[in-house]
C-alpha positions in Angstrom: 14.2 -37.2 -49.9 15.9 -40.4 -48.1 14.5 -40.5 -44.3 16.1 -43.8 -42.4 13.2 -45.4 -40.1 14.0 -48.3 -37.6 11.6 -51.4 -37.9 11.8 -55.2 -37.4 11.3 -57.6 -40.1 9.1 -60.7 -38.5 9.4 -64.4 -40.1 6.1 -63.5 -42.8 8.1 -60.6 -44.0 6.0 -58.0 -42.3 7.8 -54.3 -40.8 6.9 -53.1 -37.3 8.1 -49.8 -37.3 9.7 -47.8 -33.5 7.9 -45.0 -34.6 4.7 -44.0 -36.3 4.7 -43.4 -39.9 2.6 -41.4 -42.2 1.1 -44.6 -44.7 -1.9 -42.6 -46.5 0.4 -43.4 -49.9 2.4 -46.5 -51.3 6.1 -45.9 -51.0 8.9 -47.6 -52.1 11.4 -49.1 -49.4 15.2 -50.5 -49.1 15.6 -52.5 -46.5 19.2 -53.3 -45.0 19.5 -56.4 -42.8 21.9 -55.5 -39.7 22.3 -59.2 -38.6 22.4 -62.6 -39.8 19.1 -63.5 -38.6 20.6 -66.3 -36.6 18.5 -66.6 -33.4 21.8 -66.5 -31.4 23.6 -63.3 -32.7 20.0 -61.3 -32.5 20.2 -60.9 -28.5 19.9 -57.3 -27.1 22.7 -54.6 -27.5 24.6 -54.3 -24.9 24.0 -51.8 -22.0 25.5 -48.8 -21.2 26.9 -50.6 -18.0 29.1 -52.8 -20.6 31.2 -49.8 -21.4 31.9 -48.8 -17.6 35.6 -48.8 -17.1 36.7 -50.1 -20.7 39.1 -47.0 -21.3 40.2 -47.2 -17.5 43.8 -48.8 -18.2 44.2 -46.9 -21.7 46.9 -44.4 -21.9 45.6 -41.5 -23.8 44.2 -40.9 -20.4 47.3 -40.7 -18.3 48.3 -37.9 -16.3 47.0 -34.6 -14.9 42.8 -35.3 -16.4 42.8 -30.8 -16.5 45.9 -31.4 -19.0 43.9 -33.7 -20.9 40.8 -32.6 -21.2 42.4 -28.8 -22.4 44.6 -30.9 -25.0 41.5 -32.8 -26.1 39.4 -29.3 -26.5 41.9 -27.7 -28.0 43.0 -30.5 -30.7 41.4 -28.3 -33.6 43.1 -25.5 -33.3 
């Protein structure tokens, strides 16, 4: 069974895992790097408060908001 774990990888190659882990047993691991490990593009993600107001001006949400949000719920059918 594949379970995906988040951890950092420090400069001597060691994992800190975000979450306990059961290590009674060796295991074998994948790692996937998710940035370049340049010191400038590994700042925080962004906050929530980035994303206030970035679909404001987009015009999927024109009009009557009871219209849209019916057309959005009802887009599967």
């Amino acid at each position: 069974m594949l379970k995906t774990l988040e951890a950092t990888l420090d400069e001597s190659g060691h994992l800190h895992f975000s979450e306990p882990i059961d290590l009674t047993r060796k295991r074998k691991v994948l790692v996937t790097l998710l940035d370049s490990g340049n010191e400038a593009t590994s700042s925080a993600a962004p906050s929530l408060r980035s994303f206030y107001g970035a679909l404001k001006e987009s015009h999927v949400f024109e009009g009557d908001p009871t219209v849209i949000q019916r057309s959005m719920r009802d887009e599967w059918d």
